[in-house]
DSSP file (Angstrom, degrees, kcal/mol; ACC not computed):
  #  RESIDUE AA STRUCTURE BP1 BP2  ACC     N-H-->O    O-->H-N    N-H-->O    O-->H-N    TCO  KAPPA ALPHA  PHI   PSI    X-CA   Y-CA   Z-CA
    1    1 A X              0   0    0      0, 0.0     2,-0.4     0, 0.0    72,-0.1   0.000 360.0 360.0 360.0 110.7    0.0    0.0    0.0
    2    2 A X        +     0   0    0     73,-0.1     2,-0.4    74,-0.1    73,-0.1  -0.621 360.0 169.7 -87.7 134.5    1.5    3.2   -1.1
    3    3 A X        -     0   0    0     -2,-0.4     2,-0.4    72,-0.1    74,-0.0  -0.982  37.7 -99.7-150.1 143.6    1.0    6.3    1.2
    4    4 A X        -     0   0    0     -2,-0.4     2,-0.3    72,-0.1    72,-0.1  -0.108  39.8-168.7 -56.2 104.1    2.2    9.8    1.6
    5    5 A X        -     0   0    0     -2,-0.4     2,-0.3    70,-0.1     3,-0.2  -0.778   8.6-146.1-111.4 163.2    4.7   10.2    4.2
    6    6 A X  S    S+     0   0    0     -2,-0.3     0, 0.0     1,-0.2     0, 0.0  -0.773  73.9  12.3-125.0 133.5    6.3   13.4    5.9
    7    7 A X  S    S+     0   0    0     -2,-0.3    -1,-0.2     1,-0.2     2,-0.1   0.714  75.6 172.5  62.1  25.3   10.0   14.2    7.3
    8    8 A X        -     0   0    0     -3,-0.2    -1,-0.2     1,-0.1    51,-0.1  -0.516  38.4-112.1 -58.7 133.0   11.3   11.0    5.6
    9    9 A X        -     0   0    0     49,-0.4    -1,-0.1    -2,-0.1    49,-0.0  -0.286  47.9 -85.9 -66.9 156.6   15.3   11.0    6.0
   10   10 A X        -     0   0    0      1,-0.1     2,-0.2    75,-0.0    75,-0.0  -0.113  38.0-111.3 -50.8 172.0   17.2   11.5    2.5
   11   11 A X        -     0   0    0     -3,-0.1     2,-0.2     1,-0.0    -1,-0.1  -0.850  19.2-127.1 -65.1 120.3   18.0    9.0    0.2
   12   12 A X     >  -     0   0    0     -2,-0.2     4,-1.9     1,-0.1     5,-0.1  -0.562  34.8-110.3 -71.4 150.9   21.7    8.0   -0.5
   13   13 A X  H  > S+     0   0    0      2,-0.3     4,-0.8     1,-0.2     3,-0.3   0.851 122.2  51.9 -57.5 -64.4   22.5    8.1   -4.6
   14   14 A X  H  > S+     0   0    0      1,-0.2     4,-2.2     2,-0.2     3,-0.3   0.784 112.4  47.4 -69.2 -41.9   22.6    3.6   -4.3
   15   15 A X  H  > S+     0   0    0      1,-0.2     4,-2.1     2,-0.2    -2,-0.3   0.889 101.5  58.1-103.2 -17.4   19.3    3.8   -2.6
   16   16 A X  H  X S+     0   0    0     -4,-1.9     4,-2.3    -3,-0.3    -1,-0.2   0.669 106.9  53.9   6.8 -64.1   17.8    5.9   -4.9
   17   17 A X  H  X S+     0   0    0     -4,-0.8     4,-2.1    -3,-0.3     5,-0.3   0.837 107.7  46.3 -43.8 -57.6   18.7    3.2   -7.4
   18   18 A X  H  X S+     0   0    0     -4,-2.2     4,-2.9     2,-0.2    -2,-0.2   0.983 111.5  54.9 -68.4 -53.0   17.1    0.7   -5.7
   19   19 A X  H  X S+     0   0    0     -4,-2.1     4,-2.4     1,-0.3    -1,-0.2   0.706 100.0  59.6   0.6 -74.4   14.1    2.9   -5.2
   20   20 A X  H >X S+     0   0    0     -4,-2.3     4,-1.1     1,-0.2     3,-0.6   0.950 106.4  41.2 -63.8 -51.2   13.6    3.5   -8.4
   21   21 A X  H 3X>S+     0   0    0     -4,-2.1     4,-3.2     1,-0.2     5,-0.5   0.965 110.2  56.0 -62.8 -38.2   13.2    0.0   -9.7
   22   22 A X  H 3X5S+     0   0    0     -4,-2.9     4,-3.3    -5,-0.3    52,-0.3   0.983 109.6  46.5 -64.1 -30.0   11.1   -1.1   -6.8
   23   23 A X  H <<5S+     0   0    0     -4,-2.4    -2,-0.2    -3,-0.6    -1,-0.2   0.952 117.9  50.1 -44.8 -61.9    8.8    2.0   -7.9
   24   24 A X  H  <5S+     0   0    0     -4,-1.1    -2,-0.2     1,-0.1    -3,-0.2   0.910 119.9  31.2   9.7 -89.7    9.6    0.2  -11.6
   25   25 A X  H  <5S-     0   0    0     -4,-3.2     2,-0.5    -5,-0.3    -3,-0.2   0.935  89.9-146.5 -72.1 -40.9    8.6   -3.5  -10.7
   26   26 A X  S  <<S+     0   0    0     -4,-3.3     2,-0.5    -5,-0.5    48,-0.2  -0.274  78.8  28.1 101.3 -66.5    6.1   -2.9   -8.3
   27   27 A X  S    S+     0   0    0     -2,-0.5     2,-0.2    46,-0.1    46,-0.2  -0.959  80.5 161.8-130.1 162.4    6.7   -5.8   -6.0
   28   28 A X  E     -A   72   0A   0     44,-1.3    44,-1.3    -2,-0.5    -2,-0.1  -0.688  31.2-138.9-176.2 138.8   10.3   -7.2   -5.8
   29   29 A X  E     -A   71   0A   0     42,-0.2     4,-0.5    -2,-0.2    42,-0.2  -0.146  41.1-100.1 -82.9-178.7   12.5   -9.2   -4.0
   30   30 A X  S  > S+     0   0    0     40,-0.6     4,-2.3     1,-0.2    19,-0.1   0.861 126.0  47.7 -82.1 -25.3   16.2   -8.5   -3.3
   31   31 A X  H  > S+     0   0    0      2,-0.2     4,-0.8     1,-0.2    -1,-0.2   0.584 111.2  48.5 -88.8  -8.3   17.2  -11.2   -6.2
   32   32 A X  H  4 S+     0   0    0      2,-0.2    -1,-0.2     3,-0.1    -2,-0.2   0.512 117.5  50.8 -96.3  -2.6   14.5   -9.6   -9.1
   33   33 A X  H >> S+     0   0    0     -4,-0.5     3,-1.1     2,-0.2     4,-0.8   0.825 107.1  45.7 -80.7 -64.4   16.2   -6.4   -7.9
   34   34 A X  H 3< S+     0   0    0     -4,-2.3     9,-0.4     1,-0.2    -2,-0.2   0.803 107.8  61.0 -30.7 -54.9   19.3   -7.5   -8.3
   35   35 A X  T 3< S+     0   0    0     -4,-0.8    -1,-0.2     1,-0.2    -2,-0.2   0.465 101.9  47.9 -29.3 -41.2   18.4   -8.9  -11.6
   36   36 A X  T <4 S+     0   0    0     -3,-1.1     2,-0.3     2,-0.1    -1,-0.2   0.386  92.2 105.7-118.5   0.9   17.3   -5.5  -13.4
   37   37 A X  S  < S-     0   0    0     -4,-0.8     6,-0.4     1,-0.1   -19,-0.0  -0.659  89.1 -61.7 -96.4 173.3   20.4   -3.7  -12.3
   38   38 A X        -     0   0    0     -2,-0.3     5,-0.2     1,-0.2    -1,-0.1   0.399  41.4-141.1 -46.3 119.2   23.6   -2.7  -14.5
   39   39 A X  S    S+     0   0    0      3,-0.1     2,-0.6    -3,-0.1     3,-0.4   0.848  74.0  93.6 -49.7 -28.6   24.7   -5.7  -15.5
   40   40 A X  S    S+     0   0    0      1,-0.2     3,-0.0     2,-0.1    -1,-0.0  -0.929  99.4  19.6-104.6 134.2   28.6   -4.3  -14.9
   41   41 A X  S    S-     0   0    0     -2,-0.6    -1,-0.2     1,-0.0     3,-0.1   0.902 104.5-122.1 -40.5 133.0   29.4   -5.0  -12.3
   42   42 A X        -     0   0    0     -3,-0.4     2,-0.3     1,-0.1    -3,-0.1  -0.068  46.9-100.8 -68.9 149.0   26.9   -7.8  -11.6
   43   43 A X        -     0   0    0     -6,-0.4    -1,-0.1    -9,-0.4    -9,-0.1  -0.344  26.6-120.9 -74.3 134.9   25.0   -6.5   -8.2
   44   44 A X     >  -     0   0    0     -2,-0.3     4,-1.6     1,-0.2     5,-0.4  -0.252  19.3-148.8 -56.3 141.4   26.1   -7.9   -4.7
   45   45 A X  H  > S+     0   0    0      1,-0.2     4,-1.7     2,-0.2    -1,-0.2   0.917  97.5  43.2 -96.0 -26.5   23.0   -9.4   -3.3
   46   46 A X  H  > S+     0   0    0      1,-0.2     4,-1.0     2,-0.1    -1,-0.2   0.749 110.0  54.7 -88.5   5.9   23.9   -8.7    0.2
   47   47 A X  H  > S+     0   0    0      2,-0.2     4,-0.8     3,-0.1    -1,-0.2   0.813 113.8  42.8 -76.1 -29.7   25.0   -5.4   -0.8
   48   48 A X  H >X S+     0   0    0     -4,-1.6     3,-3.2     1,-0.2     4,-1.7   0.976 114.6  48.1 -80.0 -66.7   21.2   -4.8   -2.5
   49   49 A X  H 3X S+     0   0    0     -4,-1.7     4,-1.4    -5,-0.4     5,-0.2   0.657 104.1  59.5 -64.2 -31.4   19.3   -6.2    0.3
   50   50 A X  H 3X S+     0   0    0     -4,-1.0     4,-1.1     2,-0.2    -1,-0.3   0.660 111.1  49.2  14.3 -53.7   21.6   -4.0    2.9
   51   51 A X  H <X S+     0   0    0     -3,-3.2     4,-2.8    -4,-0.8    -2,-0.2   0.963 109.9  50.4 -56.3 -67.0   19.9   -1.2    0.6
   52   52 A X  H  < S+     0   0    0     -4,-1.7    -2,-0.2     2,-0.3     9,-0.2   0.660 100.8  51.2 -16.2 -68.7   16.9   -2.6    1.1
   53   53 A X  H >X S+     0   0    0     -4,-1.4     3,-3.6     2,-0.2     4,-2.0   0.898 113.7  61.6 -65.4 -57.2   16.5   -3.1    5.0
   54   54 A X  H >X S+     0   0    0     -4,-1.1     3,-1.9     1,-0.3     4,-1.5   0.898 104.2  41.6 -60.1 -67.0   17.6    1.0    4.7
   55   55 A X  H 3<>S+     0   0    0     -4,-2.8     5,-1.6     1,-0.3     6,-0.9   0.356 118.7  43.2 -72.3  10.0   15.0    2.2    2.9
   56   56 A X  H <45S+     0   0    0     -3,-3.6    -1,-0.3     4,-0.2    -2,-0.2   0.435 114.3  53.7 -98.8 -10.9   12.4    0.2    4.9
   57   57 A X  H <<5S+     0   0    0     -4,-2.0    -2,-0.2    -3,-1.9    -3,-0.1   0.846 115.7  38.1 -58.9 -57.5   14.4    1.3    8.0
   58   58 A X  T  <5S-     0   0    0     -4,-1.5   -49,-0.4    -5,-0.2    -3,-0.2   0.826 122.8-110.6 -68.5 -41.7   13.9    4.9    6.6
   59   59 A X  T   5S+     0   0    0     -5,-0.4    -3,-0.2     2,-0.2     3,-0.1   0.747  86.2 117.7  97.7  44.4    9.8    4.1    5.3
   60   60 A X  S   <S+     0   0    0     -5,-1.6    15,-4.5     1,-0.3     2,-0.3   0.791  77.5  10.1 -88.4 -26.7   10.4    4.2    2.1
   61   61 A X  E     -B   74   0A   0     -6,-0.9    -1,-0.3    13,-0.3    13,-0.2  -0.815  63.5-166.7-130.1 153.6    9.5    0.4    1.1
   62   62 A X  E     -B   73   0A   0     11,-1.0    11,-3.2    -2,-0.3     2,-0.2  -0.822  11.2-152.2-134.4-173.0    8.0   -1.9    3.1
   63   63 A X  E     -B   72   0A   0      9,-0.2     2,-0.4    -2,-0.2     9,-0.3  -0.828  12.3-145.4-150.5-179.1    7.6   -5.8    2.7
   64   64 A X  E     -B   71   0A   0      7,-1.3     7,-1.7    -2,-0.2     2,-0.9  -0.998  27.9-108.0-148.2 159.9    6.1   -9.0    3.1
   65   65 A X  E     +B   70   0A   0     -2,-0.4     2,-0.7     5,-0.2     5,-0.2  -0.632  29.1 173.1 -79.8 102.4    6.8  -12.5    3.5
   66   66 A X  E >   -B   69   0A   0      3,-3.6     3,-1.7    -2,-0.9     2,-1.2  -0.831  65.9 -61.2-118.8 107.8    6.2  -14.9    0.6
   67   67 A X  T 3  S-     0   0    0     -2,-0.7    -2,-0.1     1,-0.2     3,-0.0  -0.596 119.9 -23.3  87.1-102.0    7.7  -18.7    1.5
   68   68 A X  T 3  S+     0   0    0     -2,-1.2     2,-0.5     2,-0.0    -1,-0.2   0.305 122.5  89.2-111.2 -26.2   11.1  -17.9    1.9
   69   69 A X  E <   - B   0  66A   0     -3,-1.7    -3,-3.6    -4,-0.1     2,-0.4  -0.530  66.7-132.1 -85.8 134.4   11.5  -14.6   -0.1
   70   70 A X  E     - B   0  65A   0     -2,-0.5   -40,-0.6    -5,-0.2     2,-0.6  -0.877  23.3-155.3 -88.4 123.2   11.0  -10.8    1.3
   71   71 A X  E     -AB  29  64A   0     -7,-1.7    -7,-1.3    -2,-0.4   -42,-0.2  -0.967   9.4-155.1-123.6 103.1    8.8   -9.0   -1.2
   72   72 A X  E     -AB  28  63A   0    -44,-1.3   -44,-1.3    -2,-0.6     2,-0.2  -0.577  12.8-176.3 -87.6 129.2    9.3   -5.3   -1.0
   73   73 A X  E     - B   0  62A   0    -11,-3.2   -11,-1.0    -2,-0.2     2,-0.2  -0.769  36.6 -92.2-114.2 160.1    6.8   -2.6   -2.0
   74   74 A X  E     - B   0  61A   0    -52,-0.3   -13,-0.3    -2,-0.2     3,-0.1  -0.591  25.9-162.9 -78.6 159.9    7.0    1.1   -2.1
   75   75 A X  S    S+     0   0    0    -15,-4.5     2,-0.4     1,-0.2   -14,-0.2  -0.024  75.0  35.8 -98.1  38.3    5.8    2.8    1.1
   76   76 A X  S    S-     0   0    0    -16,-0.1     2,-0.2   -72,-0.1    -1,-0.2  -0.872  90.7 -92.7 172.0 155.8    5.5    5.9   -0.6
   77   77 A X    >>  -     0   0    0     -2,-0.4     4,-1.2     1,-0.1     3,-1.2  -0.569  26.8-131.5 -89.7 134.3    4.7    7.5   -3.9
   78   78 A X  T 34 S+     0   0    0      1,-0.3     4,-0.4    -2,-0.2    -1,-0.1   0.145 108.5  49.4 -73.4   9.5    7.4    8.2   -6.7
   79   79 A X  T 3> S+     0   0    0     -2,-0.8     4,-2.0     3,-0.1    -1,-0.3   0.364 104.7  64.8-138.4 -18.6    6.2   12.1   -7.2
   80   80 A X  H <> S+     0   0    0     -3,-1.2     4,-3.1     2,-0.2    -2,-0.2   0.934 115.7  27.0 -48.4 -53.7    6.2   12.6   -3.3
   81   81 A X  H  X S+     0   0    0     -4,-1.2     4,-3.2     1,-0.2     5,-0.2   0.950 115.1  56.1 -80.0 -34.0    9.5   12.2   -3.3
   82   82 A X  H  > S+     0   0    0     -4,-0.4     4,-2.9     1,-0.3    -1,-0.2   0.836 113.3  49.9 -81.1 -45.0   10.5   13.2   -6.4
   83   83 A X  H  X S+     0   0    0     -4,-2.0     4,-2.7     1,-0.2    -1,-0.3   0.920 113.5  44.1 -66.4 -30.2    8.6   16.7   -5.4
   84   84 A X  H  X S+     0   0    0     -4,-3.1     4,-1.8     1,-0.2    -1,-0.2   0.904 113.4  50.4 -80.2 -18.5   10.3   17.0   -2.2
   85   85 A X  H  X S+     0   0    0     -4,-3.2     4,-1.4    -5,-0.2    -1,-0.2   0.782 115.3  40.4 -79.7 -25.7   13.6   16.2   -3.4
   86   86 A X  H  X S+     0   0    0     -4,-2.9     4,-3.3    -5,-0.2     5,-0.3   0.929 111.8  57.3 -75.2 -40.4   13.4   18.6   -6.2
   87   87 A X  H  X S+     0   0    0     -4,-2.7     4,-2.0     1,-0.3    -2,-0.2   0.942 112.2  47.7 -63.7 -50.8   11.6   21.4   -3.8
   88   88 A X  H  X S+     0   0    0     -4,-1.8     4,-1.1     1,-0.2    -1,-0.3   0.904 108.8  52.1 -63.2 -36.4   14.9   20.9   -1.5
   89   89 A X  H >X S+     0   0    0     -4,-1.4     4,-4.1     1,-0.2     3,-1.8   0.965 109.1  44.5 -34.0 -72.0   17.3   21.2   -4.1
   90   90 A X  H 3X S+     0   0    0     -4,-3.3     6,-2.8     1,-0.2     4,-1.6   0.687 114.0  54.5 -70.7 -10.8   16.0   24.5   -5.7
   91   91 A X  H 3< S+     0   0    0     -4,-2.0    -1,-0.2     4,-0.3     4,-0.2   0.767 116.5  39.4 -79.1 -18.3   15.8   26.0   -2.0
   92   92 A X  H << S+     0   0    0     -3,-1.8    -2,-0.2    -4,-1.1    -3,-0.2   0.882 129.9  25.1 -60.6 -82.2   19.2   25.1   -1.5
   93   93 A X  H  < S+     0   0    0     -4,-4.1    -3,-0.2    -5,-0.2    -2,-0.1   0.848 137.3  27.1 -42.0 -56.9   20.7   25.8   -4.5
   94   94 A X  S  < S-     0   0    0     -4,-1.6     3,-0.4    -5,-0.1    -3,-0.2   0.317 102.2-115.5-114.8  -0.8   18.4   28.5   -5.9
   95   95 A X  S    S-     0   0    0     -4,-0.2    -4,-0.3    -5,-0.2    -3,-0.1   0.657  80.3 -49.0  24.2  56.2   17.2   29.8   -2.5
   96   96 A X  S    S+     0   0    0     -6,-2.8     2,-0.6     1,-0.3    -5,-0.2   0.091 109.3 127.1 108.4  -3.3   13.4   28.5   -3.5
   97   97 A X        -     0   0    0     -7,-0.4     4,-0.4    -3,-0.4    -1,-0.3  -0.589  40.2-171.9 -85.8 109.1   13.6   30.4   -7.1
   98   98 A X     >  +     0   0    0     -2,-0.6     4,-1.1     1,-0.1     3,-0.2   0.889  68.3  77.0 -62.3 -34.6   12.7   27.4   -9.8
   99   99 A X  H  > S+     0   0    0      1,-0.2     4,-1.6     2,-0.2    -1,-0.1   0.553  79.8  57.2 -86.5  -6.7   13.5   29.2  -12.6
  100  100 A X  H  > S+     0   0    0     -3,-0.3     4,-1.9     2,-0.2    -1,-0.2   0.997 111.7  58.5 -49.2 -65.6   17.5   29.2  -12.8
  101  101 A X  H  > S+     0   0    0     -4,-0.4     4,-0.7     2,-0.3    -2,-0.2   0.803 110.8  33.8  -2.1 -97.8   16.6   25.7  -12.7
  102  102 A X  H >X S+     0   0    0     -4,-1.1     4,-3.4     1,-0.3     3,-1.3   0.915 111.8  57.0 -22.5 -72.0   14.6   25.7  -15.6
  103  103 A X  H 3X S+     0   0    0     -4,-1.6     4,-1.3     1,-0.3     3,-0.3   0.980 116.3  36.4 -57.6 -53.0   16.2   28.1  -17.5
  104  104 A X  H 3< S+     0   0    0     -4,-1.9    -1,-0.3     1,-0.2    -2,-0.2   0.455 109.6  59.4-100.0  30.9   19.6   26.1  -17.5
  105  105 A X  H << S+     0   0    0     -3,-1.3     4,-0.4    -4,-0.7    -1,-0.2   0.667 114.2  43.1-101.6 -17.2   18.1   22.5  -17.6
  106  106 A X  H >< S+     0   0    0     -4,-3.4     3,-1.3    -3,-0.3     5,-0.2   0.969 118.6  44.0 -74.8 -72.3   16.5   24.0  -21.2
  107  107 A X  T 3< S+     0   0    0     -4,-1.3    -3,-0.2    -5,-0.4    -1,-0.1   0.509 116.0  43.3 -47.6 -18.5   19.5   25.5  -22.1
  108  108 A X  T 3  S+     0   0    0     -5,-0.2    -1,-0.3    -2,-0.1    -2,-0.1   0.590 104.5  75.2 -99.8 -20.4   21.8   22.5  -21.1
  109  109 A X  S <  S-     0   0    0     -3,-1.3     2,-0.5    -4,-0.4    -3,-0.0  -0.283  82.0-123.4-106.3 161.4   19.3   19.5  -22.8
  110  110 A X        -     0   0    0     -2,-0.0     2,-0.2     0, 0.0    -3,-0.1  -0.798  40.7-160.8-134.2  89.2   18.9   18.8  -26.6
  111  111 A X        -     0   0    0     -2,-0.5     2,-0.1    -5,-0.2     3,-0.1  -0.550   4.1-143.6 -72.8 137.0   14.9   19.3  -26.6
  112  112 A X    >>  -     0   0    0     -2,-0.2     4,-2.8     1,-0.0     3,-1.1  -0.261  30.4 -97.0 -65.5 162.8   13.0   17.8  -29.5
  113  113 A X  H >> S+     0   0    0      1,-0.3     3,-2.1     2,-0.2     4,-0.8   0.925 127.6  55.4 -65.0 -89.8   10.1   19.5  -31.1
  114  114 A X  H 34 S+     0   0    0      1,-0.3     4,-0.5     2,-0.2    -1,-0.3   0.543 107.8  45.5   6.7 -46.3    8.1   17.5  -29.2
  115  115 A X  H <> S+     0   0    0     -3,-1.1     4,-1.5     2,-0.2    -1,-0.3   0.906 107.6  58.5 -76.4 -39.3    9.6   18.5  -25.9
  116  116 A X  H << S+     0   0    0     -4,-2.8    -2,-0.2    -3,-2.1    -3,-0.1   0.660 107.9  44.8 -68.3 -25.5    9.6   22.1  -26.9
  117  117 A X  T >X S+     0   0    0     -4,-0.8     4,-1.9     2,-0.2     3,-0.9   0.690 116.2  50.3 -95.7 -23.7    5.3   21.9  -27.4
  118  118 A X  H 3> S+     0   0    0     -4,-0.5     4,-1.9    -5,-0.4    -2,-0.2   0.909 112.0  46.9 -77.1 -33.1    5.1   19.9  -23.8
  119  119 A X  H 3< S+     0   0    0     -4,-1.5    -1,-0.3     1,-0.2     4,-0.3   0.419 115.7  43.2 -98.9   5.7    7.2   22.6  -22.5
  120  120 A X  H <> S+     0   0    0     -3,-0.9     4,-2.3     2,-0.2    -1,-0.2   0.638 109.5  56.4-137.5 -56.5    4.9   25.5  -24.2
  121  121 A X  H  X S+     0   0    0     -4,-1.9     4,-2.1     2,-0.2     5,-0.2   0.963 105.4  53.2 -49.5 -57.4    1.7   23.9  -23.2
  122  122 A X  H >X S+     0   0    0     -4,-1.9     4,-1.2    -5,-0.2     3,-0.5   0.928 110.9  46.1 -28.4 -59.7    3.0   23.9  -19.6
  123  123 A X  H 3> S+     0   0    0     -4,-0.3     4,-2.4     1,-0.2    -1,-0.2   0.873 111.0  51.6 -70.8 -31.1    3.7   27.6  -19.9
  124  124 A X  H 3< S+     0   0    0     -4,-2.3    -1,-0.2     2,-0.2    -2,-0.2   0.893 110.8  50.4 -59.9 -45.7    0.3   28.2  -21.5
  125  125 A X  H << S+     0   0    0     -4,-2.1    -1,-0.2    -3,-0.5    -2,-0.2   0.692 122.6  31.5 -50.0 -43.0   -1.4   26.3  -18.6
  126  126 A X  H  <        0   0    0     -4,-1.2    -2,-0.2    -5,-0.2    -1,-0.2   0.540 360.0 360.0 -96.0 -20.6    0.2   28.1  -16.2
  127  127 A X     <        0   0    0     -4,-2.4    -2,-0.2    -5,-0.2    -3,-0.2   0.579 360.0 360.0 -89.7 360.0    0.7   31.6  -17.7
């Protein structure tokens, strides 16, 4: 059951990773985890499940027991975080001002026509 949680401690750049695919798969265990990451170097399994335990330690996943195997879910919704982690960034960085942001993640990117009418419709919506 994914549910909105509040004052969750950061995320490490490795658990992140992991994150994202269990957001990705949807249920997973520590070896179907293993499994969909970068093949080079193959992943440590007690190094992933180590991940694991932390981000259900933190409440980001939680899990259940199926047989033998621990089946990990998110606790918490991929655009929760995604918003609060971006929100801290630019308050950090930009001291809350999005639009440096913006302005050099279009200037830095090689938008397609396509991107350029998503990105125009946005402004339209909003302007």
């Amino acid at each position: 059951m994914v549910r909105k949680k509040k004052n969750l401690p950061p995320v490490s750049p490795a658990e992140t990773e992991i994150l994202r695919l269990v957001w990705k798969l949807g249920t997973a265990t520590v070896q179907q985890v293993c499994d969909a990451l970068s093949k080079k170097p193959p992943a440590n399994y007690a190094t992933v499940q180590t991940l694991m335990r932390r981000l259900e330690k933190k409440g980001y996943v939680e899990h259940e027991v199926d047989g033998k195997a621990h089946v990990f879910t998110a606790a918490v919704k991929q655009e929760d975080v995604i918003k609060r982690t971006v929100g801290d960034f630019v308050d950090r960085l930009f001291g809350g001002d999005p639009l440096p942001l913006m302005l050099h993640l279009a200037d830095q990117s090689e938008l397609g026509d396509d991107d350029i009418k998503r990105l125009k419709k946005l402004i339209e919506k909003h302007g």
